[in-house]
DRENMAR-924702 format. One record per atom (N, C-alpha, C): residue in three letters; x, y negated, z. Coordinates in steps of 0.02 Angstrom, whole numbers, plus 50000, padded with zeros to 5 digits. Layout:
ALAXYZ
...
This chain:
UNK620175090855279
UNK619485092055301
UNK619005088355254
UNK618475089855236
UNK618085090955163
UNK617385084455222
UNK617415078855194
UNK617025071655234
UNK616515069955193
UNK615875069155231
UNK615385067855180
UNK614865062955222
UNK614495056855185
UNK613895054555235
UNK613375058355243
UNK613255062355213
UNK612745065255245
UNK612665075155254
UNK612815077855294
UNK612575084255276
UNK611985087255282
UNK611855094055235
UNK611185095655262
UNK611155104055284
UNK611325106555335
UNK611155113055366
UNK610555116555325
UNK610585121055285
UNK610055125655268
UNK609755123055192
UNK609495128555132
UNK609645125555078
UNK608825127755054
UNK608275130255119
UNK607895129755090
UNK607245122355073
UNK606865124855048
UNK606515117355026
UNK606435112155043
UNK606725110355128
UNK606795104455146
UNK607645100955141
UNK607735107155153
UNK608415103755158
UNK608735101355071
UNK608275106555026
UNK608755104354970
UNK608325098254934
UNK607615099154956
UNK607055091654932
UNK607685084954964
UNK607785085655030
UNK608175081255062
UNK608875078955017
UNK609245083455002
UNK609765084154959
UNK609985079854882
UNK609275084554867
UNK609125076254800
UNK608855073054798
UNK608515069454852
UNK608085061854860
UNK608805059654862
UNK609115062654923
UNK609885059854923
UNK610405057354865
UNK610275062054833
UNK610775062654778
UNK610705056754717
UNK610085052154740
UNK609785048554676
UNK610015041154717
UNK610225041754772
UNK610505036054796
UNK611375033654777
UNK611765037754769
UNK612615037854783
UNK612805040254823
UNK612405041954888
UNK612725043954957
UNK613005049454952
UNK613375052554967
UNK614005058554955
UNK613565064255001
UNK613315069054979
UNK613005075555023
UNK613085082455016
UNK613125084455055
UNK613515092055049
UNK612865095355068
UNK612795100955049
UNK612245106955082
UNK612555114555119
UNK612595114155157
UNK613075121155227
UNK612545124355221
UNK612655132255202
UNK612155137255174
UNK612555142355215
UNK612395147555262
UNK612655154455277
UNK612755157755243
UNK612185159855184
UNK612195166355153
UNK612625162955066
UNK612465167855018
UNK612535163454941
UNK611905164654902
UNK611815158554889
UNK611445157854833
UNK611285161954765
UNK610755164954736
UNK610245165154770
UNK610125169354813
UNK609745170554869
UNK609435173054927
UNK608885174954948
UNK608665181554951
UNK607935182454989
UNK607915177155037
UNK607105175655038
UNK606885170755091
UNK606325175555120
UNK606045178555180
UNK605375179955192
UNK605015175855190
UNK604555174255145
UNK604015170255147
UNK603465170755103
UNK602725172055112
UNK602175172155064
UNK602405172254975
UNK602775162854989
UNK602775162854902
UNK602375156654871
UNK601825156654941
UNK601235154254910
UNK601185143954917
UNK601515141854859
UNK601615135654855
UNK601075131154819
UNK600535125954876
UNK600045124554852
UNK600145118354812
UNK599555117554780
UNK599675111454729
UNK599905104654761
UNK599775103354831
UNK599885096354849
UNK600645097454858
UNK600845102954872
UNK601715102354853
UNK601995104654792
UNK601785106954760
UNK602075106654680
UNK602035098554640
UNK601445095854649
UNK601345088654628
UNK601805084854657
UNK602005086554722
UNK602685081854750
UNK603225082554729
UNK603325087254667
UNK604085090754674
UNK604205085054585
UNK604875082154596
UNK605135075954553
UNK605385081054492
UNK605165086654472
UNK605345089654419
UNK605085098054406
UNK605045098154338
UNK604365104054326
UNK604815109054352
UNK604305116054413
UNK604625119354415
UNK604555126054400
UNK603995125854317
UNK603725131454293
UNK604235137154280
UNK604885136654263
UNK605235140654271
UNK605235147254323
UNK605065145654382
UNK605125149354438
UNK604245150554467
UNK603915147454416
UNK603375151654454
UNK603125158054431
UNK602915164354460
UNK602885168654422
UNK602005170754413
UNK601635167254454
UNK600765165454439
UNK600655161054460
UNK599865159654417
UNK599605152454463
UNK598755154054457
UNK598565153154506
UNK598015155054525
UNK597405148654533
UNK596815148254494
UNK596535142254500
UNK595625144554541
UNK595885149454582
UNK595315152254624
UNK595535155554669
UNK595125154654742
UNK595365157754804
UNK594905161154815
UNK594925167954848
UNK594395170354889
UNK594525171454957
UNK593975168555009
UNK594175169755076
UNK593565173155102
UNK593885178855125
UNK593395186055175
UNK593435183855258
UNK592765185655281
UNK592655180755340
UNK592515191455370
UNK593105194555371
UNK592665200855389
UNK592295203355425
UNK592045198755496
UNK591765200455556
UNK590905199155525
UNK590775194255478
UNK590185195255459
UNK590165195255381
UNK590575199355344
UNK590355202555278
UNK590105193955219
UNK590595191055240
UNK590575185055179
UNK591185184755155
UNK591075183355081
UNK591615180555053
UNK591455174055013
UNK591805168155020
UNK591625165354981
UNK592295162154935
UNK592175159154892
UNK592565159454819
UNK592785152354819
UNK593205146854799
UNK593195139254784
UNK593725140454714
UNK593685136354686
UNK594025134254616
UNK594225128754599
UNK594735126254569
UNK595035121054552
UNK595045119254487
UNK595305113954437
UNK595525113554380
UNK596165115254376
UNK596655113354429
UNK597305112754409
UNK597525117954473
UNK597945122954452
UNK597905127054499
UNK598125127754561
UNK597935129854638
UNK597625129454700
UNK598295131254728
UNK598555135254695
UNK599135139954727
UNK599615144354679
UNK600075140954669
UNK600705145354615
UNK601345149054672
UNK601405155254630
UNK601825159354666
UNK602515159054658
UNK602895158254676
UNK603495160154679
UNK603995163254722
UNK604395166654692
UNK604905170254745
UNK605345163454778
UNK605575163254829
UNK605935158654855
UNK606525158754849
UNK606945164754818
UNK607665164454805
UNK607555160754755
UNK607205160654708
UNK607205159154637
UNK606925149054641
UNK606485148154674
UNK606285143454693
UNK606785137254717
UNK607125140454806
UNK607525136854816
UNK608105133954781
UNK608285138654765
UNK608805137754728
UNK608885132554657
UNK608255134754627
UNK608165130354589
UNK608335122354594
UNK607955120654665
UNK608025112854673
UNK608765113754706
UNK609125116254717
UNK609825115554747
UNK610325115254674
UNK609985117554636
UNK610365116554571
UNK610285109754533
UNK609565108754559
UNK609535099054545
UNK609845095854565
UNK609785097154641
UNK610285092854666
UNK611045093054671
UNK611125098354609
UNK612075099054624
UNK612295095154558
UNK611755095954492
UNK611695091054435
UNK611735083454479
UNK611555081254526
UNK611875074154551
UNK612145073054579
UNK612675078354571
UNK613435076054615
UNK613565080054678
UNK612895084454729
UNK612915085954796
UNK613255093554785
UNK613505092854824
UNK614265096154856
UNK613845104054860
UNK614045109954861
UNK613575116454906
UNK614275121654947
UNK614205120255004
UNK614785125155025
UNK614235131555056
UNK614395136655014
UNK613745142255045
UNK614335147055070
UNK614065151755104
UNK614355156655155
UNK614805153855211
UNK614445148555227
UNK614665144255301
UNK614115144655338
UNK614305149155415
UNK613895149755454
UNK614095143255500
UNK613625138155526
UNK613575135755564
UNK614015138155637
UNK614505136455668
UNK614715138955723
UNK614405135055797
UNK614575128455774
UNK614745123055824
UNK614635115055791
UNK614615112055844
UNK614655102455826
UNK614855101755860
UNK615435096855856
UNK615655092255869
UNK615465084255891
UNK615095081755929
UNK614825074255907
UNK615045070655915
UNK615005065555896
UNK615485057955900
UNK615075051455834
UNK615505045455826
UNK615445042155779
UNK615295046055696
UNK615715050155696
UNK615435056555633
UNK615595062955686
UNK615145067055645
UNK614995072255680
UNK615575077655638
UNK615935082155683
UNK616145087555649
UNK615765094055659
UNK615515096255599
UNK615375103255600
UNK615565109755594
UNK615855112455637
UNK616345118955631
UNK616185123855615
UNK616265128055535
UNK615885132355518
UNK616075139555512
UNK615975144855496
UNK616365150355491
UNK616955149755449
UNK616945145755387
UNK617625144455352
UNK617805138755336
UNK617935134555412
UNK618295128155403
UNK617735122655431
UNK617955116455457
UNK617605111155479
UNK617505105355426
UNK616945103155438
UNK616765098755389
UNK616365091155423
UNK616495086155408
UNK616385080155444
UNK615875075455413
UNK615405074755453
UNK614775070355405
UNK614645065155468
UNK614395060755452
UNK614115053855490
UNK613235056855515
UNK612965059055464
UNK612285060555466
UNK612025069455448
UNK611915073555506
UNK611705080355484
UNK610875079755480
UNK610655084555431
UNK610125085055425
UNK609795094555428
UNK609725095555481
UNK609485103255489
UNK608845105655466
UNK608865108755422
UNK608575111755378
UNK608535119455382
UNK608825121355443
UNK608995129855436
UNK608365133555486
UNK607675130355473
UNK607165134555476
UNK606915136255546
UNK606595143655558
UNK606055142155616
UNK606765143455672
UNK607205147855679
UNK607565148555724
UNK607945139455761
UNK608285138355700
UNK608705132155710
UNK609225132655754
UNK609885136855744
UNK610185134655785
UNK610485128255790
UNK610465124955739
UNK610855119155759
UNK610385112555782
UNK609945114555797
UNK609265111255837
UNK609415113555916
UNK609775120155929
UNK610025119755991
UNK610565117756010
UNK611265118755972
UNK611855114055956
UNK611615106656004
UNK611125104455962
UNK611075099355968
UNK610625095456023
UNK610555102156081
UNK610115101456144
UNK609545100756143
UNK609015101456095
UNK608465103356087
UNK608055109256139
UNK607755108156187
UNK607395113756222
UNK606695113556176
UNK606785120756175
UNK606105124256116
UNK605405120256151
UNK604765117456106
UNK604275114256134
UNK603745117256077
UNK604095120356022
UNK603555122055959
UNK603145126055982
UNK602445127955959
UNK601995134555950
UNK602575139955908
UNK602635143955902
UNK602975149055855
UNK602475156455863
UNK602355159055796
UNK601995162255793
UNK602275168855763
UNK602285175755759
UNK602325180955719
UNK602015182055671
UNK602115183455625
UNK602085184655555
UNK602475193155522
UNK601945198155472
UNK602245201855433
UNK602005201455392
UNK602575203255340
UNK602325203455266
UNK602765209255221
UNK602485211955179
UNK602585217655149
UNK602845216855067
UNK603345215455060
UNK603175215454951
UNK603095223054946
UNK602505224054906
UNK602295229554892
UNK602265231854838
UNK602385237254799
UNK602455240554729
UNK601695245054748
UNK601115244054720
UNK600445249154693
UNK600445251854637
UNK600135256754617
UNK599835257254557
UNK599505253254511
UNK599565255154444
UNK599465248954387
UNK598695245254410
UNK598175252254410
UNK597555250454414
UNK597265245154464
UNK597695246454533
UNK597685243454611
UNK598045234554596
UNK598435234254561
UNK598765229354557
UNK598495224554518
UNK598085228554440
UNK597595222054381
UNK597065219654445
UNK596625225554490
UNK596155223854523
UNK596465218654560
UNK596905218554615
UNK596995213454663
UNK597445207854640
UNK597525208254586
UNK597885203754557
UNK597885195954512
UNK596975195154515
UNK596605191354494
UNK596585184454526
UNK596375187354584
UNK596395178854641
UNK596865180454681
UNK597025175854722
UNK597515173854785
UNK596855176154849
UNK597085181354884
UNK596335183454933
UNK596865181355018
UNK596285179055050
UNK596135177455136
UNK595805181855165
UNK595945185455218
UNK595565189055240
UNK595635187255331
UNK595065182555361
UNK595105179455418
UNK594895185455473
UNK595065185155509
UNK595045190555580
UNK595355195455553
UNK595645198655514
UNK595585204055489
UNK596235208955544
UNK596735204255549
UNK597115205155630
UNK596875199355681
UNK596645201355762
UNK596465196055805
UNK596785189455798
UNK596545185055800
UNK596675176955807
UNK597165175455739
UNK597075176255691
UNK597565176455637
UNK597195177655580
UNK597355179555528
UNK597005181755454
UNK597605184655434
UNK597445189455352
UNK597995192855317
UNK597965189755257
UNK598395188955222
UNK598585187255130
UNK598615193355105
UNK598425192755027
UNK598335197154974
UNK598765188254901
UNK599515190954901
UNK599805186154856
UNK600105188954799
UNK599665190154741
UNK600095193754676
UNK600385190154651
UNK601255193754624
UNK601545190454609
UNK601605194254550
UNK602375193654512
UNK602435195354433
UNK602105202454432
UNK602295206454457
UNK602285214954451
UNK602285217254524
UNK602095213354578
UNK602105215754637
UNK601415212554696
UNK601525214454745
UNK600895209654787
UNK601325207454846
UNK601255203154860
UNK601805199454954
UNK600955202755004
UNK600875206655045
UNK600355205055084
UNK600685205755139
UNK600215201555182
UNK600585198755256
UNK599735198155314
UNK600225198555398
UNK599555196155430
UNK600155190555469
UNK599545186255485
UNK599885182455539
UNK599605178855596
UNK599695179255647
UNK599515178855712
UNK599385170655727
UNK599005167155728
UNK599005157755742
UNK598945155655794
UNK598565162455835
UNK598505157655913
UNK598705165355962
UNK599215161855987
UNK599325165556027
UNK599175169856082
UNK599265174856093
UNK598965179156154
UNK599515182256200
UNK599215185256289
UNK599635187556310
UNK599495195456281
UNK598905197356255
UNK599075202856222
UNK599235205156178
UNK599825211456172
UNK600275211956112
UNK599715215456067
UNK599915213156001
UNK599445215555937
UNK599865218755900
UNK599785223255881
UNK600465227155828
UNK600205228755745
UNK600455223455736
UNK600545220055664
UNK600525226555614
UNK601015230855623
UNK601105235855585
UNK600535239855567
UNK600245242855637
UNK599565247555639
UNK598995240355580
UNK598775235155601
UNK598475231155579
UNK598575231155486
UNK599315231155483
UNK599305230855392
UNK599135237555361
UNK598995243155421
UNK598945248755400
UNK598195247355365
UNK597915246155429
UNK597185245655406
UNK596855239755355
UNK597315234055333
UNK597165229355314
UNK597335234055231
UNK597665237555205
UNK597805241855152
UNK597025246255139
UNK596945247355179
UNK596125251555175
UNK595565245955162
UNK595745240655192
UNK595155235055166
UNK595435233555111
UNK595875231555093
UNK595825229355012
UNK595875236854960
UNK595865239954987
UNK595635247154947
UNK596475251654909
UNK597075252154950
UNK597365252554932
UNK597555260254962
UNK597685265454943
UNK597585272754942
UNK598415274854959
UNK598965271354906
UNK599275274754873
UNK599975269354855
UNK600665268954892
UNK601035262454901
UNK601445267354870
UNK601885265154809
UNK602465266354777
UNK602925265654796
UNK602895257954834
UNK603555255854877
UNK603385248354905
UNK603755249854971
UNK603685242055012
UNK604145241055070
UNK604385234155053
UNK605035231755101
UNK604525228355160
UNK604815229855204
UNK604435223155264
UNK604875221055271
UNK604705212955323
UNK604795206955334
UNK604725204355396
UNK604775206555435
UNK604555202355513
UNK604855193955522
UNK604575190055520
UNK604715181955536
UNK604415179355578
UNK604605171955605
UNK604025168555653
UNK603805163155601
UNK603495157955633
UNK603125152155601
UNK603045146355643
UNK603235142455640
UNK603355137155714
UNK602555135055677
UNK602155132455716
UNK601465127455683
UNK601165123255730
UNK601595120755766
UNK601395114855813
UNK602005109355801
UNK602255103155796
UNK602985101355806
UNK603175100355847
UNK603735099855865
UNK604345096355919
UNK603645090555965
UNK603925090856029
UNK603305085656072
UNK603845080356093
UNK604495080056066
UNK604935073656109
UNK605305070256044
UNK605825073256009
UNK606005068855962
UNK606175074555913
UNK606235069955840
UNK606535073955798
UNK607315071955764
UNK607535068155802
UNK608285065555791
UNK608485063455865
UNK609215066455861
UNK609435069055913
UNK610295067655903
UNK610645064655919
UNK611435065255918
UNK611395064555853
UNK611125060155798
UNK611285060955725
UNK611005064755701
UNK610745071155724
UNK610435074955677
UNK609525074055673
UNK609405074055613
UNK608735075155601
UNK608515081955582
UNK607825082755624
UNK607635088655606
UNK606965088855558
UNK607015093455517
UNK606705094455465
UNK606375102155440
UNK605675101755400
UNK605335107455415
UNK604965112655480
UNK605225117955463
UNK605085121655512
UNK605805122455575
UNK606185118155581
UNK606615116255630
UNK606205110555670
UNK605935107155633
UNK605625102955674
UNK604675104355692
UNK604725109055631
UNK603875111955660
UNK603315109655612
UNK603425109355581
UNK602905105655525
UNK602655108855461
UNK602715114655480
UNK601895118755457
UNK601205117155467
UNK600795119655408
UNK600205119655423
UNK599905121555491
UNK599475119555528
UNK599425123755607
UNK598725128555597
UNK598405125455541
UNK597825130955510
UNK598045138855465
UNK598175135855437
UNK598505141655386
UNK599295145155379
UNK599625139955444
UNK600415143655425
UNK600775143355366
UNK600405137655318
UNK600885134955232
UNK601395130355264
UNK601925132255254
UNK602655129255269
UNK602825123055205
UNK602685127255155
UNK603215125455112
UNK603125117255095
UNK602635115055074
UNK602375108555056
UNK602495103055110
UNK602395103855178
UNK602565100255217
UNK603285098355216
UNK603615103855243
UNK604495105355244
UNK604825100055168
UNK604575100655090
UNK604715097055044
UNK604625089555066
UNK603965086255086
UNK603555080655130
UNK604425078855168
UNK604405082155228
UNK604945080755274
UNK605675078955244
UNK605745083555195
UNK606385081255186
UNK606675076155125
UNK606075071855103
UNK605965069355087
UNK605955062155121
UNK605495061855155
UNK605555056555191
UNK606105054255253
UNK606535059955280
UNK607245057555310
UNK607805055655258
UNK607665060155170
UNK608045055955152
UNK608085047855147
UNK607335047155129
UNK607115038955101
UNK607375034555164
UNK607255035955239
UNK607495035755292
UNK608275032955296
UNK608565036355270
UNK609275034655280
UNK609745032555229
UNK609185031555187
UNK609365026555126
UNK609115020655126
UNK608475018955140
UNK608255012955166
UNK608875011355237
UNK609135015155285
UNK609385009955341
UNK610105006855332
UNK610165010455248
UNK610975008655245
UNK611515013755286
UNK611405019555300
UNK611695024355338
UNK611915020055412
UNK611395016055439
UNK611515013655486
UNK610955018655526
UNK611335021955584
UNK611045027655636
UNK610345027255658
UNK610575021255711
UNK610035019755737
UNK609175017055703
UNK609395014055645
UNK608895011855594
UNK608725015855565
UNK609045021855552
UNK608915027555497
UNK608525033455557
UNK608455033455624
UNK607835037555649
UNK607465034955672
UNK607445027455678
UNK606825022555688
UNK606365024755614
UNK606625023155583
UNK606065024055511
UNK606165030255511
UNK606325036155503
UNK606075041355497
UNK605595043655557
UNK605285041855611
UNK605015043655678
UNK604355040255629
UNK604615031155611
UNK604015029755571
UNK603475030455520
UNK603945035855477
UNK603785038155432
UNK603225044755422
UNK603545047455487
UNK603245052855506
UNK602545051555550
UNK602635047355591
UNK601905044655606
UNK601455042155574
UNK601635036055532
UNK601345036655464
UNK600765042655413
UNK600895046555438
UNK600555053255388
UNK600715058655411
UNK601305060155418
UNK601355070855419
UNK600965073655488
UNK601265068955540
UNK601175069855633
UNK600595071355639
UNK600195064155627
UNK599525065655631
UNK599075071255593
UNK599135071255563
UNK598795075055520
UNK598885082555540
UNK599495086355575
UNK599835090455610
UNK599435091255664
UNK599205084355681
UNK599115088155787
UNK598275087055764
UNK598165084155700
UNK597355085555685
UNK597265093655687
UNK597735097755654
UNK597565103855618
UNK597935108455676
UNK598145105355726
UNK598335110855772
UNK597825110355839
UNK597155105755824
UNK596655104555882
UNK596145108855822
UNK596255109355773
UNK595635111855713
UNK595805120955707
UNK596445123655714
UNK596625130455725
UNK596275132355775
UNK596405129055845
UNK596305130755885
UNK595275134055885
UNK594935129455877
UNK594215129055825
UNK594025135155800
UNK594385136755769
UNK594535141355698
UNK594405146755744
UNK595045148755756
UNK595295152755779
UNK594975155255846
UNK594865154655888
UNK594645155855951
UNK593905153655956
UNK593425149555941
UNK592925149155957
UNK592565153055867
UNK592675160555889
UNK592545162855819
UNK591915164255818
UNK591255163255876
UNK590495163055845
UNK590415158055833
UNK590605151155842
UNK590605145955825
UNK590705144955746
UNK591065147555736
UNK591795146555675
UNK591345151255624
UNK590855157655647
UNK590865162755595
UNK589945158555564
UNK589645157855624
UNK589095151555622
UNK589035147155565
UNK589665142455564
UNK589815137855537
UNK589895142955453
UNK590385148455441
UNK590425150455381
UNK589865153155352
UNK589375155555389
UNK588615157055353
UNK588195150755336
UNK588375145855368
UNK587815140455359
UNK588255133355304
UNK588815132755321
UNK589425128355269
UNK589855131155234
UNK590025138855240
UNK590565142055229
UNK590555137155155
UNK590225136155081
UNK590425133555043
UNK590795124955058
UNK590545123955104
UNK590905117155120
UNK591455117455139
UNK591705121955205
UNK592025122555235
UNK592665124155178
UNK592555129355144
UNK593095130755103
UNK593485126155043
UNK592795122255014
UNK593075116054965
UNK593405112955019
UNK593305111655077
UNK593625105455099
UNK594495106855123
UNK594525114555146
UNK595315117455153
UNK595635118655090
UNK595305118355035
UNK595535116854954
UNK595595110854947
UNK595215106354976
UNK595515099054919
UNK596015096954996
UNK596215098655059
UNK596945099455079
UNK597645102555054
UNK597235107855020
UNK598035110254979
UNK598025107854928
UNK597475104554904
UNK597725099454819
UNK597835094054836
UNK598025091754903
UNK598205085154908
UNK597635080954919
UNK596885082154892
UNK596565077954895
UNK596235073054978
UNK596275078255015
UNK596225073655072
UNK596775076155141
UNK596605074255179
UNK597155076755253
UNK596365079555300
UNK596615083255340
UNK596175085955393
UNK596035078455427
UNK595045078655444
UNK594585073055486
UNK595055071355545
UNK595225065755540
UNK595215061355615
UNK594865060455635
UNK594005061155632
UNK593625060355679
UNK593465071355676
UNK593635074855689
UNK593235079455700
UNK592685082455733
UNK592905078555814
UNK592495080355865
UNK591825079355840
UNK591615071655814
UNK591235070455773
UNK590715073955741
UNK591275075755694
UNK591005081055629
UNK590865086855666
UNK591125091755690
UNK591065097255720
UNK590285096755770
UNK590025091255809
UNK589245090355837
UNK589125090055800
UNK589075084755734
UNK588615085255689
UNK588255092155660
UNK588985095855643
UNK588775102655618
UNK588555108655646
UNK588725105855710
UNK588255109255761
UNK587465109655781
UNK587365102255748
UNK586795102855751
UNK586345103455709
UNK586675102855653
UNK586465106855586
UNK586225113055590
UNK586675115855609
UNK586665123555623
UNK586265127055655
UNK586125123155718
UNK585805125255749
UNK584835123555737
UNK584855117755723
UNK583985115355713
UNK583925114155637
């Protein structure tokens, strides 16, 4: 039986960021993958600069644009407004090509990859056995990484507490002409489906467009009819070809713990998406990052190794999380408020959700604050 200190369930960007923080220590780590490498991932693509700047090695290889201007369409009152960067806002990449990439870093330091092992079962104890579709494998420390479902977040007695949201997205083949046009900026288009917004994400020779739903309703919205019409707003006549994608999006986190019987949870297993925008990816890198440092700082001692990772996470990601899941809510639902605010700040408003994806600041801890203030701006 194949023994390791640490494993990590799931090989996308948290789990494999996790993998080689790991790997720069000695600690022996394996990565348990279902499918093989490389792999469609459904997801945008859309990887912003505050997580590319985090990533410990260039990963121009795999990006296939980079975009140093956003446009966001407010469609209920006919604004668009534009923000720009120096260094660019948002680079695209496919995620087979992506993940994989850093799983190949981390196999250059030694970490183990057993792929086409489906998760079956655990075992728990002093080391944990994990029983997989081909054969059991024994680690002291799991690290779940296998995304919004997680089964091994239920394995591991987890009762669901996340927001989880619906999401579609389309890779789409247009015409040449349709594709130079929309192919310029990275486009937002807010209301454009109820309580949600749609993406417009060009990639090499193709477009990812998606809507996605942020605040939930008891009434059903059908996504499909919605991208129909969201194709007529960005002026698109005439589809060559397009795969869909149906996914969820957890964007609230876990409300009790995120280590559990040894395992730590990480990413969108543990919920740590954007709760404004639904950007996964940068956080999820964040996360698995810091359970590695976690359990390298405790000496692979258990109990010390989810004390500091609980700490770690309070520290910065948490907060900043339940800031932007009281600021969605804002957004999203108080939309004369919200559309108010985009005629009278919309240029503010938008630098300031740009210098969050460049890293430059985290969403206001004082909002309530800010939000009267601008209220009363607005108003007198």
């Amino acid at each position: 039986m194949k023994s390791f200190d640490v494993a990590i369930i799931g090989s996308g960007p948290a789990g494999a960021s996790a993998a080689f923080e790991l790997s720069k220590s000695g600690i022996s780590v394996v990565i348990i993958e279902k499918e093989i490498l490389p792999r469609y991932k459904t997801c945008g693509g859309g990887l912003v600069y505050r997580g590319r700047k985090s990533m410990p090695f260039d990963i121009s290889s795999v990006v296939e644009k980079e975009f140093f201007e956003i446009d966001t369409y407010f469609s209920k009152i006919n604004t668009k407004i534009t923000t720009s960067r120096e260094e660019p806002i948002i680079s695209m990449v496919m995620r087979d090509a992506f993940d994989n990439l850093i799983v190949e870093k981390a196999k250059e330091n030694g970490v183990a990859l057993l792929q086409n092992h489906k998760v079956l079962d655990i075992t728990f104890g002093d080391i944990q056995t994990i029983h997989t579709s081909e054969g059991d494998v024994q680690a002291k420390f799991i690290i779940a990484g296998d995304g919004a479902l997680s089964p091994v977040a239920k394995i591991a007695g987890w009762e669901e507490s996340r927001t989880i949201i619906p999401a579609l997205e389309y890779e789409v083949e247009v015409p040449q002409t349709d594709f130079e046009r929309l192919s310029k900026n990275v486009r937002f288009d807010i209301d454009i489906v109820p309580n949600g917004y749609g993406w417009c994400f060009p990639k090499k020779n193709h477009l990812s467009i998606g809507l996605g739903i942020i605040i939930k309703t008891k009434q059903k919205i059908d996504l499909k009819k919605h991208y129909k019409e969201y194709l007529k707003v960005l002026g698109i006549s005439e589809v060559l070809n397009e795969e869909a994608h149906g996914f969820v999006i957890p964007i609230s986190p876990r409300t009790d713990t995120f280590v559990r019987n040894n395992v730590f949870l990480i990413g969108d297993s543990a919920g740590f998406a954007d709760p404004v925008v639904a950007e996964g990816i940068s956080n999820a890198i964040v996360s698995g990052v810091l359970v590695a440092k976690s359990i390298v700082e405790s000496k692979l001692d258990s109990i010390r190794a989810a004390e500091l990772y609980h700490e770690k996470l309070e520290q910065g990601l948490l907060p900043e999380i339940r800031t932007g899941v009281v600021l969605s809510k804002y957004f999203y639902q108080s939309r004369r408020l919200r559309n108010l605010f985009a005629k009278k700040f919309g240029n503010h408003l938008s630098n300031a959700m740009t210098d969050v994806f460049m890293g430059e600041r985290t969403y206001p801890k004082d909002y309530k604050a800010s939000i009267r203030r601008r209220i009363k701006e607005a108003i007198f």
